[in-house]
C-alpha positions in Angstrom: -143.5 -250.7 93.7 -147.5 -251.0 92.9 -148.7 -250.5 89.4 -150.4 -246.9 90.0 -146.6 -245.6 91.1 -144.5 -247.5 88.0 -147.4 -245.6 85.6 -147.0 -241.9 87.9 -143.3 -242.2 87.9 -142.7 -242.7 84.0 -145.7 -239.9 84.1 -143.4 -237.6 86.0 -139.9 -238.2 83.9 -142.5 -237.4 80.9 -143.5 -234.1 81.9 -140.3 -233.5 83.6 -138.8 -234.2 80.2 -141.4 -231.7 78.2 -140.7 -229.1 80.9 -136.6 -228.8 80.0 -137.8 -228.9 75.9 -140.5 -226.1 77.3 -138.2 -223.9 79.3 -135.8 -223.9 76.3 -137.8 -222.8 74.1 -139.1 -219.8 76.0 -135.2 -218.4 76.2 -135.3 -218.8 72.1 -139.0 -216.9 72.4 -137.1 -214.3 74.5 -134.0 -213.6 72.3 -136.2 -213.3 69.0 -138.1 -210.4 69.7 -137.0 -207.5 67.1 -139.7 -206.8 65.0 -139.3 -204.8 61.4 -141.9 -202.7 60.3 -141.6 -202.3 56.5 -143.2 -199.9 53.8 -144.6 -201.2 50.8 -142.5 -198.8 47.6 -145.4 -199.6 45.2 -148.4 -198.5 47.3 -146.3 -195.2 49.0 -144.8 -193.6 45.4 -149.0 -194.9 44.1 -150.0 -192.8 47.3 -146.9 -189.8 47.3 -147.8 -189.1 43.6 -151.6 -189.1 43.5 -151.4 -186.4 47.0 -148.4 -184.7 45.5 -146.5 -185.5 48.9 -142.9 -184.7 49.3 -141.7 -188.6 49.0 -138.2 -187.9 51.2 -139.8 -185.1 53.7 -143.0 -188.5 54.4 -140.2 -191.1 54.6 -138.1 -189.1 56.8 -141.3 -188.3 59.1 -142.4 -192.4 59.1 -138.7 -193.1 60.3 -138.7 -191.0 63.1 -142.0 -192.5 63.8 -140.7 -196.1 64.0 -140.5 -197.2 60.0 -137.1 -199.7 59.8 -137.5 -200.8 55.9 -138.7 -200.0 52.9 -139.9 -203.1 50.7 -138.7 -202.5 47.1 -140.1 -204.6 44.8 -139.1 -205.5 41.1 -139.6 -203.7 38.1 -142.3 -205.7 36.0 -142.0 -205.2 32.3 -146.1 -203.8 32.4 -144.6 -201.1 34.4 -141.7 -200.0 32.4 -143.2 -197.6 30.5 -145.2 -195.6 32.7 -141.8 -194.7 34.4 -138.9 -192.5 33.4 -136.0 -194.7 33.3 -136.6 -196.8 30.1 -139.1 -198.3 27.4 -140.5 -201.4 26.3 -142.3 -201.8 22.6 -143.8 -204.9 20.9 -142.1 -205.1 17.1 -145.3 -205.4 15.7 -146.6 -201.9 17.4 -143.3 -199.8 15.8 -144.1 -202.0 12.3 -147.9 -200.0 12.6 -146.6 -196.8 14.1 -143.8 -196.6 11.0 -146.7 -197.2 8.4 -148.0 -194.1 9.9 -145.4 -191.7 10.5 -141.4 -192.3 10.0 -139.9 -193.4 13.1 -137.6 -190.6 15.0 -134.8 -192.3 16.7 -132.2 -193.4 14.0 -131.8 -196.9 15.1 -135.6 -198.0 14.8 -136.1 -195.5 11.5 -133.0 -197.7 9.8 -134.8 -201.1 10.8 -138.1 -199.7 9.8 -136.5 -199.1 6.3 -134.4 -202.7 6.0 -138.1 -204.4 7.3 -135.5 -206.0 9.8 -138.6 -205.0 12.7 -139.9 -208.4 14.0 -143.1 -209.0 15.0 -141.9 -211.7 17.4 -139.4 -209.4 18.9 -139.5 -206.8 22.3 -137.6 -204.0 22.0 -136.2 -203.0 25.7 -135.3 -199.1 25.7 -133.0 -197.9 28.6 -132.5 -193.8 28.7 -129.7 -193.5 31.8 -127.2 -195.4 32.9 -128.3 -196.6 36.1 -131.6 -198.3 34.2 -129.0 -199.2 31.5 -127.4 -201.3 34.0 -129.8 -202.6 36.0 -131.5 -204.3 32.6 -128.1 -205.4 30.6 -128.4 -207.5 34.6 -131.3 -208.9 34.1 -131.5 -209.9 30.9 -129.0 -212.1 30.9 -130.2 -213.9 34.0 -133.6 -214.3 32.6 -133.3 -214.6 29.1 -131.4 -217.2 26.8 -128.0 -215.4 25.4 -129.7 -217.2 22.1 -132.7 -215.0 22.2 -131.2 -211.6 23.3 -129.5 -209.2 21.0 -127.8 -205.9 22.1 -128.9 -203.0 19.5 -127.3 -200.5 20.9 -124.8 -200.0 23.0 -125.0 -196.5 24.3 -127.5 -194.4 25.5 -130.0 -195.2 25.4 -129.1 -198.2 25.3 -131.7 -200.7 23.1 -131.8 -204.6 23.4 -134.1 -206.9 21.1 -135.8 -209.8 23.1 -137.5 -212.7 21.1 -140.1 -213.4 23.3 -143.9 -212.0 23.9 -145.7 -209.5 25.3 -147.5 -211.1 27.5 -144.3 -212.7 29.0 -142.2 -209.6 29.2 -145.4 -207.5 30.9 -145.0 -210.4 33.5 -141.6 -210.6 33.7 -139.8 -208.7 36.6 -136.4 -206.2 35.4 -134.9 -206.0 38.8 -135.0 -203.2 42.0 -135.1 -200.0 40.8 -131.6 -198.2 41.8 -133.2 -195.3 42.4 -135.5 -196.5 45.0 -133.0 -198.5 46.6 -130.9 -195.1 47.0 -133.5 -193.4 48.5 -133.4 -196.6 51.6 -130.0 -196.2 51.8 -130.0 -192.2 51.6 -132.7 -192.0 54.6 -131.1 -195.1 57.0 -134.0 -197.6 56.2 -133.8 -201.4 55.6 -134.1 -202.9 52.3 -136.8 -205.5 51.9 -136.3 -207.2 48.2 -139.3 -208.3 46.7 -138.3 -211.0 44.4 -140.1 -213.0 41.5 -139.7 -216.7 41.0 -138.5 -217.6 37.7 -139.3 -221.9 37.8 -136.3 -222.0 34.6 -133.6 -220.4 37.1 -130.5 -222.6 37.7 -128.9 -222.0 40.7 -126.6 -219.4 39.6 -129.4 -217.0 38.2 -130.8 -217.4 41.4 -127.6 -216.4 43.4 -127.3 -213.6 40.7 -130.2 -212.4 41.3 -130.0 -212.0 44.7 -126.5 -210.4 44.5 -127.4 -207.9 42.0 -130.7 -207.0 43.8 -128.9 -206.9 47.3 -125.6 -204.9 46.3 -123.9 -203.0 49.0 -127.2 -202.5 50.0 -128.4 -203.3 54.2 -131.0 -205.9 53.4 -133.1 -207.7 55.8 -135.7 -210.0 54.5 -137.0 -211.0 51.1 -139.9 -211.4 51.0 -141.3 -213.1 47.4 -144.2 -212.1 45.1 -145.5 -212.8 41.7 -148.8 -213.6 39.8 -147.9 -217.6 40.2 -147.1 -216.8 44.1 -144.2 -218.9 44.2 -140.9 -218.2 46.3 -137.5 -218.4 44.8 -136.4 -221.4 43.3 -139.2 -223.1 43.4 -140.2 -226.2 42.3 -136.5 -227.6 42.5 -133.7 -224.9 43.4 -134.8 -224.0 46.8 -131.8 -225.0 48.5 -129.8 -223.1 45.9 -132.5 -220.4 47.1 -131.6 -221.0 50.5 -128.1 -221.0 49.8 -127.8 -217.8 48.5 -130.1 -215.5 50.9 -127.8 -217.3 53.9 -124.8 -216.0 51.7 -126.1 -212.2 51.6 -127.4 -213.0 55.8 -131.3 -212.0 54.2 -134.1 -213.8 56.2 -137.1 -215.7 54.8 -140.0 -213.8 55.0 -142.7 -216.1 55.0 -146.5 -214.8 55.0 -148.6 -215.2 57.2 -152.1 -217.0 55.7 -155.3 -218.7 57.7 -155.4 -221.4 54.8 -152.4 -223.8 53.5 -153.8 -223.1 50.1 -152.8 -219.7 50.3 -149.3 -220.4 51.2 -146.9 -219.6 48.3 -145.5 -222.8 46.0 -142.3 -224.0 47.4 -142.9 -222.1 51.1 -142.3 -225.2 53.0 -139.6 -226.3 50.9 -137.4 -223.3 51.5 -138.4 -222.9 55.1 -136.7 -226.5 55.6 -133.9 -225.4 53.9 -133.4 -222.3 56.3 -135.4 -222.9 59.3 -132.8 -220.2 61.1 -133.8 -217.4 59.1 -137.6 -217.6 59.1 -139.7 -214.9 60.1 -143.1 -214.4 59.7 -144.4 -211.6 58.1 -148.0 -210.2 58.8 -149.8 -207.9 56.1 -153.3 -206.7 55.3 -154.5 -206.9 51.9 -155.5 -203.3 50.2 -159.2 -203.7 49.7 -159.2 -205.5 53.4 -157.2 -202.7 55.2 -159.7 -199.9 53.2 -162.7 -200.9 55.4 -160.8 -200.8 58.4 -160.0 -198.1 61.3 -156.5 -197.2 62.0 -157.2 -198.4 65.5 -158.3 -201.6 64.3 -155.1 -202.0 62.0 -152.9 -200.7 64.3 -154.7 -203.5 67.2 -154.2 -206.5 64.8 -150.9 -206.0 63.6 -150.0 -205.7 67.3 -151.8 -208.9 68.4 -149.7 -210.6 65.6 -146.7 -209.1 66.9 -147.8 -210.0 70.3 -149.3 -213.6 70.3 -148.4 -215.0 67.2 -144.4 -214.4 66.7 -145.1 -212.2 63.6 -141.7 -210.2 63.2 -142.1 -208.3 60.2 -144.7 -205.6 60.0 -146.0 -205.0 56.1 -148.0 -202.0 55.9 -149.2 -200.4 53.1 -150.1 -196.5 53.1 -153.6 -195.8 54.4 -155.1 -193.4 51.8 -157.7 -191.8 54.1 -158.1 -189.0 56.6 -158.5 -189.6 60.5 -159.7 -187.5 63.0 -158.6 -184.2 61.5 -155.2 -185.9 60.2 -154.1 -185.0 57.0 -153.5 -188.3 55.0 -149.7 -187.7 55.7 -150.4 -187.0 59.4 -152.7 -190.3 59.2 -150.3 -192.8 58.5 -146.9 -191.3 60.3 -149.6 -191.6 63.6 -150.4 -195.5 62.3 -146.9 -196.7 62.4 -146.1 -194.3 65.8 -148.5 -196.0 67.4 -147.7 -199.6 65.5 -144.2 -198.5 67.2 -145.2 -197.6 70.6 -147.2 -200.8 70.9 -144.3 -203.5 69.9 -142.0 -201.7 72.2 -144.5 -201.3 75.3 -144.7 -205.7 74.6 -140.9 -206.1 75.4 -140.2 -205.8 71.6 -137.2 -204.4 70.1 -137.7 -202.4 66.2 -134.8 -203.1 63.8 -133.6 -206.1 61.7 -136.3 -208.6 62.6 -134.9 -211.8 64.7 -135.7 -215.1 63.8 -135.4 -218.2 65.9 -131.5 -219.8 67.0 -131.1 -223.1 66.3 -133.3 -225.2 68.2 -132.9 -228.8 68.2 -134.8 -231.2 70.2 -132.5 -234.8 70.2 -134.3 -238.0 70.0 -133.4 -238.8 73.3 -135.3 -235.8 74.6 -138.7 -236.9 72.8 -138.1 -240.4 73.9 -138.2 -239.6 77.3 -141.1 -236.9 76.9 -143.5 -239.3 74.9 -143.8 -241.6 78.1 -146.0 -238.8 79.3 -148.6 -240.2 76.6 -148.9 -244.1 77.8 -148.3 -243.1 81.3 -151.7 -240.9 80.8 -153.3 -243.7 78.8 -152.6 -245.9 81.6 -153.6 -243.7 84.3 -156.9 -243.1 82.7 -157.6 -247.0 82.4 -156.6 -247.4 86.3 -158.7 -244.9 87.4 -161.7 -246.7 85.5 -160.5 -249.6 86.9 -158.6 -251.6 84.5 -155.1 -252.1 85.7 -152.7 -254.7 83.7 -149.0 -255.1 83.9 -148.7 -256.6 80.7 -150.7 -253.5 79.8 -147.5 -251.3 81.1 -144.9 -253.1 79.7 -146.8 -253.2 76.1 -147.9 -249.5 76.0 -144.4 -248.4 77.3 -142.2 -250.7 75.2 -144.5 -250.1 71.9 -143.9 -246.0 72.5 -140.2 -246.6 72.6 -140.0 -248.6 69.4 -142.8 -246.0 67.4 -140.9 -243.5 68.4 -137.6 -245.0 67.2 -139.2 -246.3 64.1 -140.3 -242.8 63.3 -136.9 -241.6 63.2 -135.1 -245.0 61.8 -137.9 -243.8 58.4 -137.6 -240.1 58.6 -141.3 -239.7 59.7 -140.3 -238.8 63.4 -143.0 -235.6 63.1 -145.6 -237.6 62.3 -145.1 -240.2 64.8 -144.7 -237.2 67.4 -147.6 -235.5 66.0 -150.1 -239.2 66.8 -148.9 -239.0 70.0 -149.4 -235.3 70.9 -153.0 -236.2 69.7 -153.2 -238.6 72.0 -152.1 -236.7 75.0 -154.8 -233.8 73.8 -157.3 -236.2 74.5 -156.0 -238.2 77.5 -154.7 -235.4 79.5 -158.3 -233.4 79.5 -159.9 -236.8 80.4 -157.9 -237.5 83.4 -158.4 -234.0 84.4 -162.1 -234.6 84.1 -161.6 -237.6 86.1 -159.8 -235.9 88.3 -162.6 -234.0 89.6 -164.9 -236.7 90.3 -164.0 -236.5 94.5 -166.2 -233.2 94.3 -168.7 -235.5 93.8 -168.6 -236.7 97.1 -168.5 -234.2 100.2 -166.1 -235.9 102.4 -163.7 -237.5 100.2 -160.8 -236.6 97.9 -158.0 -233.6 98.5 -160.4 -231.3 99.5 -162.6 -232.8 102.3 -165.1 -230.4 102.9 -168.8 -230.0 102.6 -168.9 -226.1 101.2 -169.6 -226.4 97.6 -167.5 -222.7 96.6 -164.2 -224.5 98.3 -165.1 -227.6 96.5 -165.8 -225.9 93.2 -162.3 -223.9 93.1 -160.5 -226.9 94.6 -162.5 -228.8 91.1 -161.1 -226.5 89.1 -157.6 -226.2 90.1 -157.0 -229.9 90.1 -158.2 -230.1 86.6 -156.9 -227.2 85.0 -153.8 -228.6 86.6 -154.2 -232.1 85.3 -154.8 -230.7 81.9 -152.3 -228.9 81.7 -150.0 -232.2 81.6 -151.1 -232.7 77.8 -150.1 -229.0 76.9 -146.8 -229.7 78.5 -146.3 -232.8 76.3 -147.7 -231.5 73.4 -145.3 -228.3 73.5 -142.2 -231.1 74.4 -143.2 -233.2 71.2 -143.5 -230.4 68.8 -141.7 -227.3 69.5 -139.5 -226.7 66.0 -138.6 -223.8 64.4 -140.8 -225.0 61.7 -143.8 -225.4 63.8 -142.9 -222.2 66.0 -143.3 -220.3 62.7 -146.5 -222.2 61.4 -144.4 -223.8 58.6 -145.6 -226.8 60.0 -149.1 -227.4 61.4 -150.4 -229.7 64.1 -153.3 -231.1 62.3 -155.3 -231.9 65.8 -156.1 -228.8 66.6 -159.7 -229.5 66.0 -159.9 -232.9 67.4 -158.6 -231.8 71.1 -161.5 -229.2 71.0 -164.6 -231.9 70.5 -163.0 -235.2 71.6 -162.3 -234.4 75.1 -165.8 -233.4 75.0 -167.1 -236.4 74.0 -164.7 -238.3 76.4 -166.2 -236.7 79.0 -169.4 -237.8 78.7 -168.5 -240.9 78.5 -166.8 -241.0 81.7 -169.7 -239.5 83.2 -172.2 -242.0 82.2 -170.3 -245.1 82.2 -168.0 -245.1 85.6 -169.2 -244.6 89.0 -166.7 -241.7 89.2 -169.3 -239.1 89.3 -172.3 -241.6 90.6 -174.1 -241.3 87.2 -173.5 -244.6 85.4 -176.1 -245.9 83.7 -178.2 -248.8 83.0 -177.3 -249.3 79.5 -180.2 -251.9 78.5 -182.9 -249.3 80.2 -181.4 -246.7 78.4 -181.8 -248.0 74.6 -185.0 -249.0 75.6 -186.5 -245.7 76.9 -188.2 -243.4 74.2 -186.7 -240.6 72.6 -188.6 -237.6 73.1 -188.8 -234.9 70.3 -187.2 -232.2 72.8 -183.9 -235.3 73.3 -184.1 -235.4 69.3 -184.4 -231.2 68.8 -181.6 -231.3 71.5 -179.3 -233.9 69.8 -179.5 -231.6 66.5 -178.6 -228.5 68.4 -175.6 -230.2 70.3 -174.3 -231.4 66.5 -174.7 -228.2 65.0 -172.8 -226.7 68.4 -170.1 -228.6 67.4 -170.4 -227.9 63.9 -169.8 -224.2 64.5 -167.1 -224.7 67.8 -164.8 -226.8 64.5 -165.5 -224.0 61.9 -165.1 -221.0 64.7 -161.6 -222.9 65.8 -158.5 -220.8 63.9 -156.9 -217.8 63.8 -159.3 -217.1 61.4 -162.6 -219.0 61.4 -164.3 -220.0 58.1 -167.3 -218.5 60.5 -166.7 -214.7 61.4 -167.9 -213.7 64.8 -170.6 -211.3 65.2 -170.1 -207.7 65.7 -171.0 -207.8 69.9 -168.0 -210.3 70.1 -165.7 -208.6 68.3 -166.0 -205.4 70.1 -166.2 -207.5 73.3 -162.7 -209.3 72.1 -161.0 -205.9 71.5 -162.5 -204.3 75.2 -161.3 -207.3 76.9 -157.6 -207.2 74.6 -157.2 -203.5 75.8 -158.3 -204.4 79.5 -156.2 -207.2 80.1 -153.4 -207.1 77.1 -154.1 -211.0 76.5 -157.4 -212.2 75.6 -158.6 -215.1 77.6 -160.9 -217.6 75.8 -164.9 -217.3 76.1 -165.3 -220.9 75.9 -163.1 -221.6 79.1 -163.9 -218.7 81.5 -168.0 -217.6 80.2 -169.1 -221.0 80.3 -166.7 -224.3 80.7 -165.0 -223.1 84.0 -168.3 -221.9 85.5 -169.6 -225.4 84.8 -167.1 -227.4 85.6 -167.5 -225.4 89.4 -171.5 -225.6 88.8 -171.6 -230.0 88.6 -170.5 -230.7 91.6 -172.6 -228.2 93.4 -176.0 -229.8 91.8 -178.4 -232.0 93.9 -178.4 -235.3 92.2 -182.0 -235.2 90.8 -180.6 -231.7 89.0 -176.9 -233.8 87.5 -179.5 -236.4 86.2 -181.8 -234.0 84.4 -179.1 -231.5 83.0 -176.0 -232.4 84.4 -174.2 -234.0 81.2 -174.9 -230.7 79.4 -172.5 -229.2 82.0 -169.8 -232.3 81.4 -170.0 -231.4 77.5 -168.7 -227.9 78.5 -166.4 -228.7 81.0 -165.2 -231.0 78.4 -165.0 -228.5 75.7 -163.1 -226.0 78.1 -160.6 -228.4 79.0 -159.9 -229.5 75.4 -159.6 -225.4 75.2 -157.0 -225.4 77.1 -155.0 -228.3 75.4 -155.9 -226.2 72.3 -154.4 -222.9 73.3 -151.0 -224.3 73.6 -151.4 -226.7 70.4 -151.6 -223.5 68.6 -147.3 -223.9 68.4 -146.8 -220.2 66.6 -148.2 -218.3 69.7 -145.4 -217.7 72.3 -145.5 -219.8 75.4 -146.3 -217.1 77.8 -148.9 -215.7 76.1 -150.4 -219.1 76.3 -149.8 -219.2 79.9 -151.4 -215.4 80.7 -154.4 -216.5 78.7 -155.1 -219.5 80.0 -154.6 -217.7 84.2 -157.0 -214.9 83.2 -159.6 -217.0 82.2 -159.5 -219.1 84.8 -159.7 -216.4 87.5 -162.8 -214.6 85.4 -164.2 -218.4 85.0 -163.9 -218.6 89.0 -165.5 -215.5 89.7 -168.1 -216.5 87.4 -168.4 -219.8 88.6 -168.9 -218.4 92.3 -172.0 -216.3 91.1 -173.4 -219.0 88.8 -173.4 -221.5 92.4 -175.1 -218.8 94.4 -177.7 -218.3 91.7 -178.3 -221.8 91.6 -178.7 -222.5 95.1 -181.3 -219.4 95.7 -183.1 -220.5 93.1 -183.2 -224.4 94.2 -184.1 -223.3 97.6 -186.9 -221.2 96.1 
């Protein structure tokens, strides 16, 4: 067997191999799809109160409309007394108020006389039973027996905290029962909204959840807290984990566009429970303000839609809209919100996290022979061909691979080498075009440059598309799945193949353009070649900051109502690097007389490069569902070929001209 067949054979039982882990993961895509669309409690009573709105009759309406939960969060001791259920006072403000005027309630009037009011003290006031119990609950899971002292027993009931004010105003009192009765009364999901204490010991934290759950349907907890930390963080997450699993609540993690906005301990937990993660999409108050309805309705549908999100957190939208009353306004919102997830193939209820998926080591063995077949391929086609070159490239896979799992640090090994297939892959598929070069050679033997130019494009979308294989085979987790983990070359697969591409077009005699290097470092640079270079490095500059969900750079106002005409039109956005100017160039090359490729050519090869790194980028993107990858990636290349057919017609009027 010659050296090129060994290389395309362990390149085929690669990709074969990435294609089972890839076909298995789609069926997990496809039985996750219900999607919860919560309430925020806080904002809606804020919102019901300040429009004296019926709270039960506007629930009742955003349930038929498509609402499954409400999310109830805890009662923080700032908020105590600006409700009805209880009362919280510092020692030292009832020590001024009875120098003033004697105190009325018997209990406080006799400590007021004895001077047995502390200054260092909380008094925590409870007027019903229901409030009675919920706080007697939570005070002995979050403060010392030592430090708590029960004044009186009956309503309303009165306990004395040592502690501060400061502490107490931050310090969360459990779900209000009367909230959670309205969920239950009206059918609606209960979403906890817990607060990380970091002195909880495991059994706080699984009394906690127990007490805040009840006999209650829960779905998800989702955690909050001025110290954005989730349960049981920094070293009781698997007690955490232990004790949501135990009351079958999900992990709602949140969705952010910068690790440093993840909450402490997010990772930790998600490890913990990788079976109950779901992501969970919300817009920030001041953010969703400035926004339309259609616009908030269109982005928590594309989150829904391309980026696994399966919990919906809205808050009430406190503005009119076309003629709507505010009521009317945001029943519509979550209609339409509703309408949309199911017209995607979506189901609304209890949202669905991920099965158990396990890749064995055996399976990634056998798909990272994709990368030094690739690798090796490459090097062939360039014309360096060395068996010992096999047999050290295959051998030292086998034993990194191994090694990475013998020390634990199997997703980091895995991670190199997807890296390394997002590079070689776009390269071969570069290379893989260089027949167009020549009118009579290669797969397609024929002289008309539109033939040529789609057969170009085929071959290397189709080459390319290899490295998105091997990259979805290496790293498809439920932790990377959910964006818990992060494949950390994303931005390297967008300007590397670039850069590989050039270099393949000026130093083989693929594409006839080698140079001469020693002419070449000897010829003058111009100041248009130096204005040039600068605009190329600042291209790149803003392709790395523009890469993302969401970019560091926002896009202008033309693209983003272009983005949202083409996202109705077509349902999946395909990518304006690939189909507006990569795909039309990568037809355009070949169909260039060669005085033209030598003036201006490469500037093509650096977008066809770009583009094809695209591609390996869309799929290295791990949260976004596989066929949403693979409906992006055919619509931009059809609107990149009907480009690319005008763009070679232009050319060749104008070079005939």
């Amino acid at each position: 067997m010659t050296y090129r067949r060994l290389v395309v054979l362990l390149l085929t039982i690669g990709l074969l191999a990435s294609l089972y882990v890839a076909a298995r993961r789609e069926r997990h895509e496809h039985a996750a799809r219900t999607v919860e669309l919560v309430m925020d409690d806080g904002d809606f009573v804020a919102l019901a109160r300040s429009y004296n709105i019926d709270q039960v009759r506007f629930l009742t309406e955003l349930r038929r409309a498509g609402l499954t939960s409400l999310a109830v969060s805890e009662e923080l001791g700032a908020n105590i007394s600006s409700g009805t259920g209880g009362a919280v006072y510092a020692g030292s403000t009832l020590q001024a108020q009875a120098r003033i005027t004697p105190l009325t309630d018997p209990l406080f009037a006799a400590l007021a006389r004895s001077n047995a009011l502390r200054g260092d003290t909380m008094y925590l006031i409870a007027y019903d039973a229901p409030t009675a119990q919920r706080y007697a609950e939570q005070v002995s899971i979050k403060f010392a027996p030592t430090a708590v002292r029960v004044l009186r027993a009956r309503l309303p009931e009165v306990w004395a905290i040592r502690s501060q004010s400061d502490y107490i105003a931050a310090e969360g009192f459990g779900l209000p029962f009367d909230r959670m009765a309205l969920a239950k009364q009206l059918g609606l999901l209960l979403v906890p909204r817990l607060q990380n204490d970091e002195d909880f010991t495991g059994s706080q934290i699984g009394r906690l959840i127990s007490d805040s759950v009840g006999t209650q349907k829960a779905s998800t907890a989702i955690f909050f807290g001025l110290r954005n930390e989730v349960l049981g963080y920094p070293e009781k997450t698997a007690a955490a984990a232990i004790a949501l699993e135990e009351h079958h609540l999900n992990f709602g993690t949140i969705e952010s566009y910068d690790p440093k906005q993840d909450q402490l301990g997010n990772e930790d937990l998600a490890k913990h429970m990788p079976e109950r993660l779901v992501r969970v999409q919300a817009i920030a108050k001041p953010e969703a303000d400035k926004l339309t309805p259609e616009e908030i309705v269109a982005r928590y549908l594309l989150g829904v839609n391309e980026r696994n999100i399966r919990v919906v957190y809205l808050r009430p939208w406190a503005h009119q809209w076309n003629g709507r009353s505010i009521e009317e306004t945001n029943v519509e919102i979550v209609r339409r919100i509703a309408e949309g997830t199911r017209k995607d193939g979506e189901r609304l209820g209890k949202a669905s996290p991920f099965a158990k998926f396990d890749v064995r080591p055996i399976e990634i063995v056998l798909v990272s022979l994709a990368v030094p077949a690739i690798v090796l391929l490459v090097l062939s086609i360039v014309g360096i061909e060395r068996r010992w070159l096999l047999l050290l490239f295959v051998l030292g896979d086998i034993v990194l691979v191994a090694g990475g799992y013998v020390t634990h640090h199997d997703m980091l090994v895995r991670k190199l080498l997807a890296l390394t297939a997002g590079l070689a892959f776009p390269a071969a598929g570069f290379l893989a075009i260089g027949w167009a070069f020549r009118e009579a050679d290669g797969p397609l033997r024929t002289a008309n440059v539109y033939l040529r130019g789609l057969g170009a494009l085929a071959l290397s979308i189709l080459v390319t598309l290899g490295g998105a294989l091997a990259i979805v085979g290496l790293l498809s987790t439920l932790l990377t799945m959910t964006e818990i983990d992060r494949f950390a070359g994303v931005k390297y697969v967008l300007v590397g193949p670039a850069l590989l591409a050039l270099v393949l077009y000026f130093c083989t005699d693929r594409f006839a353009m080698k140079l001469e290097w020693r002419t070449a470092i000897d010829a003058p640079v111009r100041m248009a070649q130096l204005l040039l270079g600068i605009v190329l490095l600042a291209g790149a500059y803003l392709v790395l900051q523009r890469s993302g969900n969401q970019s560091d750079i926002a896009p202008s106002s033309f693209e983003l109502a272009l983005r949202s005409h083409l996202t109705t039109l077509l349902e999946v956005r395909p990518r304006f690097k690939e189909f507006a100017f990569a795909f039309p160039a990568l037809m355009l090359v070949p169909a260039l007389v060669p005085a033209d490729r030598r003036r201006f050519g490469w500037l093509f090869v650096l977008a066809i490069g770009l583009g094809l790194g695209d591609v390996i980028d869309t799929f290295s993107h791990l949260h976004t569902p596989l066929h949403i990858g693979i409906q992006r990636l055919g619509l931009g290349a059809i609107l990149g070929a009907l480009i690319g057919l005008v763009v070679i017609a232009v050319y060749r009027r104008l070079r005939v001209r």
